[in-house]
N, CA and C atoms of all chains as a GROMACS GRO file, in nm:
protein
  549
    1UNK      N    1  -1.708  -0.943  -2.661
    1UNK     CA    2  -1.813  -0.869  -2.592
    1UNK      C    3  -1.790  -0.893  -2.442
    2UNK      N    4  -1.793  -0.764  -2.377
    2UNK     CA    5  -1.760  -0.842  -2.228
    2UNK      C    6  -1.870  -0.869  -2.152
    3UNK      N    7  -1.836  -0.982  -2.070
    3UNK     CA    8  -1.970  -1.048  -2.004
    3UNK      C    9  -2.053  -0.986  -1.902
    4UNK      N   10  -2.105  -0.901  -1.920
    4UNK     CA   11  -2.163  -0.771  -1.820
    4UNK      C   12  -2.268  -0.917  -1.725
    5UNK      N   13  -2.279  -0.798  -1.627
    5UNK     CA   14  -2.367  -0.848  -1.477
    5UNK      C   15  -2.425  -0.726  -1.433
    6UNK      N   16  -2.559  -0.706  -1.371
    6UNK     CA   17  -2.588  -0.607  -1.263
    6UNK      C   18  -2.570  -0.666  -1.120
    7UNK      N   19  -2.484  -0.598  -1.047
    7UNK     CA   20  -2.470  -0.583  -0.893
    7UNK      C   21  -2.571  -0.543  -0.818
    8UNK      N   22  -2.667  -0.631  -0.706
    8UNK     CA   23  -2.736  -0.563  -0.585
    8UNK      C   24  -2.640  -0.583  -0.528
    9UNK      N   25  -2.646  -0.515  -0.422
    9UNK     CA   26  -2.602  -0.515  -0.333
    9UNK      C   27  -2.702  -0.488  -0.190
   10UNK      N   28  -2.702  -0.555  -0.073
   10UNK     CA   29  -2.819  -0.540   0.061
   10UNK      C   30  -2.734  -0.419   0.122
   11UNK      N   31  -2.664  -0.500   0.182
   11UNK     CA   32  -2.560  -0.369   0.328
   11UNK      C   33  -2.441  -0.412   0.320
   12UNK      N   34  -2.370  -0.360   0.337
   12UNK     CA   35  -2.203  -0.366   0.328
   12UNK      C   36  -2.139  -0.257   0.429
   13UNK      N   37  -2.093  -0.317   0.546
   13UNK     CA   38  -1.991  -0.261   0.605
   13UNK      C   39  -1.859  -0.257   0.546
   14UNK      N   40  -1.795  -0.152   0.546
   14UNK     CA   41  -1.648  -0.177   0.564
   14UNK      C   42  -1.554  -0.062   0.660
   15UNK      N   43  -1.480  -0.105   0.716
   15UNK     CA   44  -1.431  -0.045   0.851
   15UNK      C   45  -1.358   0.044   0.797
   16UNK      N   46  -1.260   0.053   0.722
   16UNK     CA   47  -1.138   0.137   0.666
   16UNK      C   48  -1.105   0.068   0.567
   17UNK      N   49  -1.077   0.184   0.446
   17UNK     CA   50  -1.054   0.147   0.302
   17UNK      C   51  -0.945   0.300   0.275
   18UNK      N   52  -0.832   0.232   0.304
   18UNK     CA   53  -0.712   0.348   0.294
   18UNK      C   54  -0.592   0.336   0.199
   19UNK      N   55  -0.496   0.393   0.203
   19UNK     CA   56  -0.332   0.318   0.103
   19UNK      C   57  -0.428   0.293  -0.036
   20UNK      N   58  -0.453   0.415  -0.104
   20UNK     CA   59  -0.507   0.372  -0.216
   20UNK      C   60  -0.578   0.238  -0.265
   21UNK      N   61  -0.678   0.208  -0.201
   21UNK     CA   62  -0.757   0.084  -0.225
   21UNK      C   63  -0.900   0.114  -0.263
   22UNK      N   64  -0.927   0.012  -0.345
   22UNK     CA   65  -1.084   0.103  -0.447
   22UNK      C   66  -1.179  -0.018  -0.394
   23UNK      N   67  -1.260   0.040  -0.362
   23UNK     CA   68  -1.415  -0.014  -0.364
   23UNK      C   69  -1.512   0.024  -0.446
   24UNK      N   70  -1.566  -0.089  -0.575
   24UNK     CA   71  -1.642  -0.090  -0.688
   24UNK      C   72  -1.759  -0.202  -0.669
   25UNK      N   73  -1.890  -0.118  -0.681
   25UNK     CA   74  -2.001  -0.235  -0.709
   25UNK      C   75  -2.026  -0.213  -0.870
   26UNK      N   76  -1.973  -0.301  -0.966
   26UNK     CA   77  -2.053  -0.317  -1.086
   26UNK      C   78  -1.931  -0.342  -1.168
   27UNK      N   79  -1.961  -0.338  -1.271
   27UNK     CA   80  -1.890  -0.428  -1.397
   27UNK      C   81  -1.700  -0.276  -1.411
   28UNK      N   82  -1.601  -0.382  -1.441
   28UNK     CA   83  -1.526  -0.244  -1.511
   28UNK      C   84  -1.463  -0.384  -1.613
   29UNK      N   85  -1.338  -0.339  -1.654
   29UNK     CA   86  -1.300  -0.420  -1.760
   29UNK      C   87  -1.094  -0.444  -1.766
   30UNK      N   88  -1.057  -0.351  -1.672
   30UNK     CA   89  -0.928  -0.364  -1.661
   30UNK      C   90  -0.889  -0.284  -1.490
   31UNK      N   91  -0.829  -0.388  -1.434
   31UNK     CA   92  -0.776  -0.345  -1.340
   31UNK      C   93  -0.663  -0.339  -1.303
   32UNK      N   94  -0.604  -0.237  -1.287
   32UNK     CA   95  -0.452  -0.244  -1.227
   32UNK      C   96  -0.415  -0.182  -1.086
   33UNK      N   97  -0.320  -0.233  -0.994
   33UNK     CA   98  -0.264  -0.166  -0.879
   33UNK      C   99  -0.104  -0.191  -0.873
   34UNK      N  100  -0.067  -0.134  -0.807
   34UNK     CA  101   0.079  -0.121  -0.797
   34UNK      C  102   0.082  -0.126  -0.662
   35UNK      N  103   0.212  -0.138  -0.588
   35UNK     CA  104   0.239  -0.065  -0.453
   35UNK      C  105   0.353  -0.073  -0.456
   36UNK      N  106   0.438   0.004  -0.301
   36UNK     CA  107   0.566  -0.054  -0.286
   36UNK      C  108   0.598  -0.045  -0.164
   37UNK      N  109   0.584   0.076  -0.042
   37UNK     CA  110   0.659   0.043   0.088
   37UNK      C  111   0.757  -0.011   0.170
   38UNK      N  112   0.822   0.041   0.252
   38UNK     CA  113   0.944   0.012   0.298
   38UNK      C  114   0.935  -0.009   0.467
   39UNK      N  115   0.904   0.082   0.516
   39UNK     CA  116   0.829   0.100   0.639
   39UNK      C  117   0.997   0.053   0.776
   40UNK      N  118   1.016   0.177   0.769
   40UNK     CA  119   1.110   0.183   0.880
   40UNK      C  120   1.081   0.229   0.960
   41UNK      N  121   1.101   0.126   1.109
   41UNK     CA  122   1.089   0.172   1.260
   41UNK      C  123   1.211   0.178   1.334
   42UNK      N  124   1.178   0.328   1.424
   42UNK     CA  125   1.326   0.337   1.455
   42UNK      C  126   1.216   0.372   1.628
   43UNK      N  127   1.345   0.264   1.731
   43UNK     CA  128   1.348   0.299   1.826
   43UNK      C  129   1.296   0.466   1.916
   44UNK      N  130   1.342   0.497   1.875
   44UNK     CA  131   1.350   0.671   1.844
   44UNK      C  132   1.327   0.792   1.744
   45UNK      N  133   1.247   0.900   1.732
   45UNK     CA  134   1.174   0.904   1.637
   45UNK      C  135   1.295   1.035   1.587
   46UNK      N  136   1.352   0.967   1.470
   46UNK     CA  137   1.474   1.007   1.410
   46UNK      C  138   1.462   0.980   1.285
   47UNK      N  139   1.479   1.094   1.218
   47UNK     CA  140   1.392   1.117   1.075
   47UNK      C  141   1.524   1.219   1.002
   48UNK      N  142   1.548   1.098   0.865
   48UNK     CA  143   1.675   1.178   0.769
   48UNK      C  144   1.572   1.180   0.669
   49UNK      N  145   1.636   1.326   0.567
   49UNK     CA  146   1.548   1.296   0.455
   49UNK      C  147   1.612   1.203   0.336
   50UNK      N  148   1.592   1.194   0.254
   50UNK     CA  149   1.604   1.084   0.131
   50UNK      C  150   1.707   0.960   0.215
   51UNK      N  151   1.674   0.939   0.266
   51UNK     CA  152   1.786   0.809   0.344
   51UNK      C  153   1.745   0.712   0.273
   52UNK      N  154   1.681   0.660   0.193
   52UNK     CA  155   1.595   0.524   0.120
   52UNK      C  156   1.553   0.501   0.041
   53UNK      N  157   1.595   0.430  -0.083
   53UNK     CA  158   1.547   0.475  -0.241
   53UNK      C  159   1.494   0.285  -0.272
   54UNK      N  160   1.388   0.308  -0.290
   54UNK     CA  161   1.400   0.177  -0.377
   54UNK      C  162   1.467   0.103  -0.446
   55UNK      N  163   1.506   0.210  -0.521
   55UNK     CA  164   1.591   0.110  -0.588
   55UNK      C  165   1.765   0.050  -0.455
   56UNK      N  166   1.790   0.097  -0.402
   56UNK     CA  167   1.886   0.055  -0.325
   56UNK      C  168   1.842  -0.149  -0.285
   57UNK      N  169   1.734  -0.184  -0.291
   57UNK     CA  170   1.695  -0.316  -0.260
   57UNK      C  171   1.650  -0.386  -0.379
   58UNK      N  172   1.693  -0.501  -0.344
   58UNK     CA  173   1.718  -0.588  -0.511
   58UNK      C  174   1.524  -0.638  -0.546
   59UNK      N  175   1.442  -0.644  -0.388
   59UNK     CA  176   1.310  -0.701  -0.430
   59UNK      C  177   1.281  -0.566  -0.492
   60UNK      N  178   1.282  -0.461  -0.481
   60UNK     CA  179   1.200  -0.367  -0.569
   60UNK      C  180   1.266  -0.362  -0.715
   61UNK      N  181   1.371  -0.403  -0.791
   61UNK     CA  182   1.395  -0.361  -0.884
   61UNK      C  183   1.422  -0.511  -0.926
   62UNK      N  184   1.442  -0.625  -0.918
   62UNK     CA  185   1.427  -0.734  -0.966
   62UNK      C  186   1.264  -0.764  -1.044
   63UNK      N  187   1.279  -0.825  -1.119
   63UNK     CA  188   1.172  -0.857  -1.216
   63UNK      C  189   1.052  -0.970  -1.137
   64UNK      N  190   0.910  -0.945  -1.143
   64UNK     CA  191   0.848  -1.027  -1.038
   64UNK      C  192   0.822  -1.135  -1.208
   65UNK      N  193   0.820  -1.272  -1.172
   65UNK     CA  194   0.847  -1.391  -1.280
   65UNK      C  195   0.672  -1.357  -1.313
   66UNK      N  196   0.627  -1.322  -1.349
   66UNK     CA  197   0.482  -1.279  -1.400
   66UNK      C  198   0.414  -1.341  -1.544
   67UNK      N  199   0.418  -1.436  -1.590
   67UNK     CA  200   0.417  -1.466  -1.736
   67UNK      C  201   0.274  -1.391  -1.800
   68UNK      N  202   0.296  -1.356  -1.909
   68UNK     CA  203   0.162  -1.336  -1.941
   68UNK      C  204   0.091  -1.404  -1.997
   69UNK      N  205  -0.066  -1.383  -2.019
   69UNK     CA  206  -0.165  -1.546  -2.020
   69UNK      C  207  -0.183  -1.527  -2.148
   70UNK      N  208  -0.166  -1.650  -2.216
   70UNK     CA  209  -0.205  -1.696  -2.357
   70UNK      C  210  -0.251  -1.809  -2.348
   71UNK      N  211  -0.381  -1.830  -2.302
   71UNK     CA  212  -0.424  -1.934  -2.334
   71UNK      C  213  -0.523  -1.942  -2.436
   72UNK      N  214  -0.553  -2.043  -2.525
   72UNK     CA  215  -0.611  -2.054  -2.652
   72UNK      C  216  -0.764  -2.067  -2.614
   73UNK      N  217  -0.846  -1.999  -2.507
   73UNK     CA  218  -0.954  -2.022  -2.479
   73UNK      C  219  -1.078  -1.923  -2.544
   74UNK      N  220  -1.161  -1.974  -2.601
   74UNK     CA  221  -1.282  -1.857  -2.666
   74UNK      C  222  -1.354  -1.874  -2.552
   75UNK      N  223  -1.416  -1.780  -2.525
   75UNK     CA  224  -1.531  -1.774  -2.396
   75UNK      C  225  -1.645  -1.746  -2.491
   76UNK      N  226  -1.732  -1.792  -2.467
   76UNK     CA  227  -1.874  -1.748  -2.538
   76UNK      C  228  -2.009  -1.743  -2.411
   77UNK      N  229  -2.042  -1.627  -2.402
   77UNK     CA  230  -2.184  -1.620  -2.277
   77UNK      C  231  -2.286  -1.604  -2.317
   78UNK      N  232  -2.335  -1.672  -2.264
   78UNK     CA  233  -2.514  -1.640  -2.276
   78UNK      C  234  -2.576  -1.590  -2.136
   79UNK      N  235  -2.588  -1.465  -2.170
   79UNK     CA  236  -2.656  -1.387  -1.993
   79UNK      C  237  -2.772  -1.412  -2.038
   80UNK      N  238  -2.842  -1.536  -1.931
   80UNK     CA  239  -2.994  -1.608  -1.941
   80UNK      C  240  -3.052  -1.498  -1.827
   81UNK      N  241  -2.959  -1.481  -1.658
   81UNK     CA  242  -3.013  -1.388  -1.569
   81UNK      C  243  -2.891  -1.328  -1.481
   82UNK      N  244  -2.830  -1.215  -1.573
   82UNK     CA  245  -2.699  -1.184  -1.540
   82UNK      C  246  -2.665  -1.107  -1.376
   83UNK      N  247  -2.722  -1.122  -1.304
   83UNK     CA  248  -2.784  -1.071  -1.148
   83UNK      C  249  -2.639  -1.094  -1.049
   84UNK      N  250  -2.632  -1.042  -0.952
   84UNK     CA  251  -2.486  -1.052  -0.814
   84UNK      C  252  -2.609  -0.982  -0.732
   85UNK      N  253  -2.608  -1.112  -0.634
   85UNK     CA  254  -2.691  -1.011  -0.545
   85UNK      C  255  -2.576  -1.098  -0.405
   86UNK      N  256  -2.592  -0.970  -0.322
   86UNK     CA  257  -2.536  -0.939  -0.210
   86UNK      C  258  -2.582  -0.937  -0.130
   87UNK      N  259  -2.568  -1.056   0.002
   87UNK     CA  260  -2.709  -1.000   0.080
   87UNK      C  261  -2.594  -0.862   0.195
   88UNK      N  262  -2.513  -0.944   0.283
   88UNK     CA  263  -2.417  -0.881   0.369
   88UNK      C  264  -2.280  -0.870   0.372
   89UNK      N  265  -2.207  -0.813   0.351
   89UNK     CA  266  -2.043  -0.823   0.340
   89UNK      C  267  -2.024  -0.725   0.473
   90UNK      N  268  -1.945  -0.751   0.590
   90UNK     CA  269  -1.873  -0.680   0.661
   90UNK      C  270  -1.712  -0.703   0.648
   91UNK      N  271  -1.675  -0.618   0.613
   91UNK     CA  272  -1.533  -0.596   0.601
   91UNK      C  273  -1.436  -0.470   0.680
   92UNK      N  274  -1.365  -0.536   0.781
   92UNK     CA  275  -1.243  -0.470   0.837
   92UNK      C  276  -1.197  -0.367   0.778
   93UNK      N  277  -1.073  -0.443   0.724
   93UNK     CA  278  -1.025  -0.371   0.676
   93UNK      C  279  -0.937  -0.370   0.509
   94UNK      N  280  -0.946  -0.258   0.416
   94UNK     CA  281  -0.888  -0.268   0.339
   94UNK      C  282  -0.736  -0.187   0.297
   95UNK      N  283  -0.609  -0.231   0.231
   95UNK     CA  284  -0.543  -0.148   0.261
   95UNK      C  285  -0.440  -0.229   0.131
   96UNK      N  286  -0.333  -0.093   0.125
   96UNK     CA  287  -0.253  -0.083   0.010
   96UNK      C  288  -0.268  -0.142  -0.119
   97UNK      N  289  -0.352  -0.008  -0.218
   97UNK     CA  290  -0.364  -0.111  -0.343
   97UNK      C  291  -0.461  -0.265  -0.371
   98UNK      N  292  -0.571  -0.232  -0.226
   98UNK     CA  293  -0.617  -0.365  -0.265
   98UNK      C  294  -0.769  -0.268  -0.317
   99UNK      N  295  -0.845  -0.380  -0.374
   99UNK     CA  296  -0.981  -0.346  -0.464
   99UNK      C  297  -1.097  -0.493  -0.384
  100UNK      N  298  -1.214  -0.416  -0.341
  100UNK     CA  299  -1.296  -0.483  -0.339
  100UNK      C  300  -1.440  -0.438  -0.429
  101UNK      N  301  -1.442  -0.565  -0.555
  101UNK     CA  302  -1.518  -0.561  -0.661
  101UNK      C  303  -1.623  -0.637  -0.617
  102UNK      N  304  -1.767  -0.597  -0.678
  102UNK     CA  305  -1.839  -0.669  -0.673
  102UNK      C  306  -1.891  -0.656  -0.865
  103UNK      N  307  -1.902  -0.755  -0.898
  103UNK     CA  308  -1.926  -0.761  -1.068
  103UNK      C  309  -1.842  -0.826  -1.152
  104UNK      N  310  -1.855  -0.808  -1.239
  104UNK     CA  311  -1.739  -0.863  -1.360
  104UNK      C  312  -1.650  -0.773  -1.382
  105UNK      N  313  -1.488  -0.821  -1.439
  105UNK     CA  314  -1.417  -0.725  -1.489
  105UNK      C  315  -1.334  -0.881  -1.608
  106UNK      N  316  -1.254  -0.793  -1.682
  106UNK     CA  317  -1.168  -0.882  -1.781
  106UNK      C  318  -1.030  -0.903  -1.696
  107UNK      N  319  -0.946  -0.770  -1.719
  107UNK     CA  320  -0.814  -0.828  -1.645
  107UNK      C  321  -0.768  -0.766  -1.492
  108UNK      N  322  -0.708  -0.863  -1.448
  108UNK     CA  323  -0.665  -0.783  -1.310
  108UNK      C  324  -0.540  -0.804  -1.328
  109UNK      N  325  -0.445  -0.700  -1.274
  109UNK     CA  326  -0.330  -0.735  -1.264
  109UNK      C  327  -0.273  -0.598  -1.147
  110UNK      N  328  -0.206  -0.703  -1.058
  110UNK     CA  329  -0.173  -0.629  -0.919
  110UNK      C  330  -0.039  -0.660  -0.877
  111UNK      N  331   0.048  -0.595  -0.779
  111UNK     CA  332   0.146  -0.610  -0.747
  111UNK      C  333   0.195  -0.568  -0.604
  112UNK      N  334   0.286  -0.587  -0.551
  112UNK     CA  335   0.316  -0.470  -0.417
  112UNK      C  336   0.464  -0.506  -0.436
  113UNK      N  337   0.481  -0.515  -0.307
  113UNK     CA  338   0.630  -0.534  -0.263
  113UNK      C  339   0.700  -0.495  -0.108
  114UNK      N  340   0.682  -0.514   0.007
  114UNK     CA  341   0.661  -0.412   0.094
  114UNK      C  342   0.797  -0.398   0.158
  115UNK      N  343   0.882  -0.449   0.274
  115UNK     CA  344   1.006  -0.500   0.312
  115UNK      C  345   1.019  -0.410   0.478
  116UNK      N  346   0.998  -0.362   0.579
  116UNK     CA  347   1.026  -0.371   0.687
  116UNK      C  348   1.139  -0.399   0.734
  117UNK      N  349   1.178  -0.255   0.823
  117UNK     CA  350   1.316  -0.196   0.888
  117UNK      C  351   1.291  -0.186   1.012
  118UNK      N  352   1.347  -0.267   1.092
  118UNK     CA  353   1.363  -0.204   1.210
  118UNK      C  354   1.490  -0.154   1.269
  119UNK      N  355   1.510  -0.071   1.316
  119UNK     CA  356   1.610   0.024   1.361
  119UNK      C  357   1.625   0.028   1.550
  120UNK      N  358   1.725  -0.029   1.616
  120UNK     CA  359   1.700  -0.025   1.760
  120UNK      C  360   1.837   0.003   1.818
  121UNK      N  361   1.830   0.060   1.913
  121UNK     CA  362   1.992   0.134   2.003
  121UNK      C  363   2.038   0.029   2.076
  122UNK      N  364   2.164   0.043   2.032
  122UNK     CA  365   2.229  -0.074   2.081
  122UNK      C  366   2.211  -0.099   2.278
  123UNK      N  367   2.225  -0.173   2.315
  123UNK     CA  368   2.184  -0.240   2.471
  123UNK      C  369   2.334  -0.215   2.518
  124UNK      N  370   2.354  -0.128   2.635
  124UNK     CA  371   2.509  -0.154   2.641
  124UNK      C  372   2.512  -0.184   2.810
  125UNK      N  373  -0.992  -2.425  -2.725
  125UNK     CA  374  -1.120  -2.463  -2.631
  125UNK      C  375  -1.199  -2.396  -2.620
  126UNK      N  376  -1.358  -2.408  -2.659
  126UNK     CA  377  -1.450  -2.296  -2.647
  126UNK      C  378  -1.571  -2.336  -2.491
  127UNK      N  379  -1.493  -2.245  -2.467
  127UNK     CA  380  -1.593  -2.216  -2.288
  127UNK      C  381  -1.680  -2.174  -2.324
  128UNK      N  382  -1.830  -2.226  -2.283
  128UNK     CA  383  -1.975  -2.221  -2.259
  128UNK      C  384  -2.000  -2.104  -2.133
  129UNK      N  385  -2.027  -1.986  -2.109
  129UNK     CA  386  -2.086  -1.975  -2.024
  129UNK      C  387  -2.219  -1.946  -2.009
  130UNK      N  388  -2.332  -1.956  -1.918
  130UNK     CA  389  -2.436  -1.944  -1.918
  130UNK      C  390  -2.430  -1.878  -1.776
  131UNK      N  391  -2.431  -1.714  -1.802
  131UNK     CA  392  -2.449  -1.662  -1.640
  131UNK      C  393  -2.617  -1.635  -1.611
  132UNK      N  394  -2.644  -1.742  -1.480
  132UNK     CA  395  -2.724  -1.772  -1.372
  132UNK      C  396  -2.678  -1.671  -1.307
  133UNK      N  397  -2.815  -1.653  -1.201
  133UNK     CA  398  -2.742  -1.569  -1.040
  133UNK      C  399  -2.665  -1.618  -0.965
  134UNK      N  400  -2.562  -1.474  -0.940
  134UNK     CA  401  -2.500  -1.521  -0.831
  134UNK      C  402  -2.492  -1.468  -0.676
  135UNK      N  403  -2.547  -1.536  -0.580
  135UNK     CA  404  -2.565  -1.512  -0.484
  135UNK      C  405  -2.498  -1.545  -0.368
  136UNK      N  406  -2.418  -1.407  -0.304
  136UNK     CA  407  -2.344  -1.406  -0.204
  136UNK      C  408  -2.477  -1.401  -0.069
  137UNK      N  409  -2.470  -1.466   0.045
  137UNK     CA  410  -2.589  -1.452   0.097
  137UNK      C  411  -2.546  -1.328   0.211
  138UNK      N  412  -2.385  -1.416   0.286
  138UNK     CA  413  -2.327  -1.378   0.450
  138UNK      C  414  -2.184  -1.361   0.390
  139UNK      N  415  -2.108  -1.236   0.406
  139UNK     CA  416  -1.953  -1.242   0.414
  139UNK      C  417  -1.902  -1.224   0.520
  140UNK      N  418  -1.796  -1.256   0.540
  140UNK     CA  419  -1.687  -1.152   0.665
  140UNK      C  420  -1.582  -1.161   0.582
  141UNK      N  421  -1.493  -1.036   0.603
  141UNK     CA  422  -1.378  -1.043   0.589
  141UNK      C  423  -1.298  -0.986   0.672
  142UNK      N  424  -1.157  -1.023   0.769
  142UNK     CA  425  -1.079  -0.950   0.819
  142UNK      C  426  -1.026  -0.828   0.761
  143UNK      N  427  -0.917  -0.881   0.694
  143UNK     CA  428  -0.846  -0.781   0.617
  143UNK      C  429  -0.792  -0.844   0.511
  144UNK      N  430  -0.819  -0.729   0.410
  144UNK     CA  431  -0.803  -0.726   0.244
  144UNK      C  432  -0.663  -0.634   0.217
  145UNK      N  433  -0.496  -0.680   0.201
  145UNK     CA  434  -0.417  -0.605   0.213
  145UNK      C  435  -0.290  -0.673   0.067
  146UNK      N  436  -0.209  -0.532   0.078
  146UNK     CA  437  -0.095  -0.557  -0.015
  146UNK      C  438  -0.170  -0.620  -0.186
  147UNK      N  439  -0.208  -0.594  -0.218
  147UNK     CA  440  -0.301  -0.580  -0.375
  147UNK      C  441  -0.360  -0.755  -0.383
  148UNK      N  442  -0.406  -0.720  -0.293
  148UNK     CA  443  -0.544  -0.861  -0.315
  148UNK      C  444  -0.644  -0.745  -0.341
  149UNK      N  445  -0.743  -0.864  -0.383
  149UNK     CA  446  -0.884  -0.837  -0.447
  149UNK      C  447  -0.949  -0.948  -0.377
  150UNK      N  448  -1.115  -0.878  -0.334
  150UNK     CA  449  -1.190  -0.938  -0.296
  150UNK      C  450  -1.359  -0.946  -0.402
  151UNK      N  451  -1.340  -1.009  -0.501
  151UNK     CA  452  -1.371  -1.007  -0.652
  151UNK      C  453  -1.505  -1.133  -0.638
  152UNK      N  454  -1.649  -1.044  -0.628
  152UNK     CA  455  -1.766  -1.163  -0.669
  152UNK      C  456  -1.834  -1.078  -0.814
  153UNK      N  457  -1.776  -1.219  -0.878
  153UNK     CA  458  -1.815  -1.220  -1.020
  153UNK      C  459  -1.705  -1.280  -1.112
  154UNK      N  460  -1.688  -1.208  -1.256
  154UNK     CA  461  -1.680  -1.317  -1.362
  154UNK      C  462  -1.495  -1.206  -1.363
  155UNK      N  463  -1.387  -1.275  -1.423
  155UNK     CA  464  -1.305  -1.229  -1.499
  155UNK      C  465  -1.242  -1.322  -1.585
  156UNK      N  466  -1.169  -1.291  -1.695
  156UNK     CA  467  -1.131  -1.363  -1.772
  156UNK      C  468  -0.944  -1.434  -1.739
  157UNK      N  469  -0.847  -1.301  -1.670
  157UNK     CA  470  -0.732  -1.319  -1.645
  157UNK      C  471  -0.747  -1.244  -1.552
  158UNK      N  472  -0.679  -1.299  -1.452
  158UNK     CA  473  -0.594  -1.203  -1.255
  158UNK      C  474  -0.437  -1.256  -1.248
  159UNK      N  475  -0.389  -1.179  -1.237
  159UNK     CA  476  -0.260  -1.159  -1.240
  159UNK      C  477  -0.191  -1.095  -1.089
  160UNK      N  478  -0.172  -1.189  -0.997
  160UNK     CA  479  -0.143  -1.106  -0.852
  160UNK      C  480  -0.007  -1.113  -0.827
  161UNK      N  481   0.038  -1.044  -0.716
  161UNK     CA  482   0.186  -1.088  -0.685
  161UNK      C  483   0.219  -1.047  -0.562
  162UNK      N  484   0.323  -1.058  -0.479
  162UNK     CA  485   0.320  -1.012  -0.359
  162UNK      C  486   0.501  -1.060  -0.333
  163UNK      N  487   0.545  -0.958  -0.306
  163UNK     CA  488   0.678  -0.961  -0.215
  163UNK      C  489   0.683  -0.925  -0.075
  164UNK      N  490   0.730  -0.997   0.020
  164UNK     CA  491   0.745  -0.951   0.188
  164UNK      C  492   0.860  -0.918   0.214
  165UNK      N  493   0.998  -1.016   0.186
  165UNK     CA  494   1.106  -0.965   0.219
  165UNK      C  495   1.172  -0.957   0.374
  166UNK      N  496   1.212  -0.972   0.453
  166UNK     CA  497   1.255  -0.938   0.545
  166UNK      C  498   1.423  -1.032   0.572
  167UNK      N  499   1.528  -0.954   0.510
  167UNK     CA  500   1.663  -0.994   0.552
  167UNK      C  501   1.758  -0.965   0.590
  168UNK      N  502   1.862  -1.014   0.639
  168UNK     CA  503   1.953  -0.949   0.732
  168UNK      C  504   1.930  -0.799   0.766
  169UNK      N  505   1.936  -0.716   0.689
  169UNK     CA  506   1.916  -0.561   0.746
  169UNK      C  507   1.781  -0.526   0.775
  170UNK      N  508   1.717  -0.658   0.854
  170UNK     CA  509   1.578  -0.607   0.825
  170UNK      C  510   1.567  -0.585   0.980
  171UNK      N  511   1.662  -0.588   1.081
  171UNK     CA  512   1.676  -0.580   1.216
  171UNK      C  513   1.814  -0.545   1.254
  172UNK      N  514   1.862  -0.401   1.256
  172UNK     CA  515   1.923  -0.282   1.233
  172UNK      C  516   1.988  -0.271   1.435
  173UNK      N  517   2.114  -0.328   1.494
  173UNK     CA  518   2.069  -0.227   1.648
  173UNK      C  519   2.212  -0.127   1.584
  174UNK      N  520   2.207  -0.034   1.613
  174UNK     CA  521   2.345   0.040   1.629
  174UNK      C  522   2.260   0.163   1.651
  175UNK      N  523   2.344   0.278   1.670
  175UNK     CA  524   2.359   0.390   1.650
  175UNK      C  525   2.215   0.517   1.555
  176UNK      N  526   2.206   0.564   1.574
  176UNK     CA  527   2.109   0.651   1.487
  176UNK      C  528   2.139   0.746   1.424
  177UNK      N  529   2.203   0.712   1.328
  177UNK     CA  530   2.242   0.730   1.148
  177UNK      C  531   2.198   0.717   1.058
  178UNK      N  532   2.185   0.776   0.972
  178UNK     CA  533   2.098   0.783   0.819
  178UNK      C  534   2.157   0.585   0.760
  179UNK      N  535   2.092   0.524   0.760
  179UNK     CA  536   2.128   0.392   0.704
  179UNK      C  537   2.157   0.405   0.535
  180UNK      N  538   2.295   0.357   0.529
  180UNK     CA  539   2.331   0.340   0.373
  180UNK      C  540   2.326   0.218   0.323
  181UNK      N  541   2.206   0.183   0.300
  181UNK     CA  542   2.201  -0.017   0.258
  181UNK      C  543   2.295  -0.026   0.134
  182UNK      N  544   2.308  -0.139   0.139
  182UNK     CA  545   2.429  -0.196  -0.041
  182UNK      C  546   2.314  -0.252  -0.100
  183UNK      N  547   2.221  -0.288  -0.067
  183UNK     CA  548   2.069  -0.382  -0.124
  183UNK      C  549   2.094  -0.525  -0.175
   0.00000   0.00000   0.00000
């Protein structure tokens, strides 16, 4: 049975929530995100098309060591006063694939990978 | 092992957060399994000077 909660929530700022990133007040039960990015800067704004494949770099296609959880644990709850109260959250910023939950969920499972190019003309 | 829980309130009163990035979670409440991961990376070709050419990495 999953361990439900109700979320208040008071006020909640958040500045920017962009790059596919979820903002949830209340219970879900499986979460997943992915990402990947490469992010090349070039001196000069010089633009090929397909110049860059993921797979060409060993962190995007190498295996992240991730085990999965087996642990022999029974959870058993008793919601006596299953309540999240919130008074203030201000938050900046959110970005790539991230999730700000307020509640219960069962699994999370997230990932990225990002790697940064810089590109600059030689000094002669 | 059998875990007891007894959910009481839970009360966040004051947050701040800067920034929430690359698949974090900023998570008040209960889960059973989180599973995160994060690669940065930055090597030799990660600071490129020459010429402005379509780059052919070997990876």
């Amino acid at each position: 049975m999953l361990n439900k909660r109700t979320s208040v929530v008071d006020r909640i700022i958040i500045n920017s929530l962009s790059i596919v990133s979820t903002f949830e007040i209340g219970d879900s039960s499986q979460i997943q995100a992915f990402s990947r990015a490469i992010a090349l800067q070039r001196e000069r704004q010089t633009f090929f098309s397909n110049e860059i494949r993921f797979s060409d770099f060993d962190i995007f296609t190498e295996a992240i060591p991730m085990e999965p959880i087996f642990e022999n644990v029974t959870f058993e709850t008793n919601s006596i006063h299953p309540i999240i109260k919130v008074g203030f959250l201000d938050i900046t910023g959110v970005s790539t694939s991230s999730v700000i939950h307020i509640g219960n969920t069962k699994n999370i499972n997230m990932e990225s990978r990002i790697k940064h190019i810089r590109h600059l003309h030689p000094r002669n | 092992m059998n875990l007891q829980i007894y959910n009481e309130e839970l009360q966040v009163g004051n947050m701040q957060v800067e920034a929430v990035s690359s698949s974090s979670i900023v998570l008040i409440g209960d889960a059973e399994t989180i599973q995160l991961s994060s690669i940065f990376d930055t090597p030799a070709e990660s600071l490129i000077i020459g010429p402005f050419v379509p780059l052919n990495p070997q990876g």
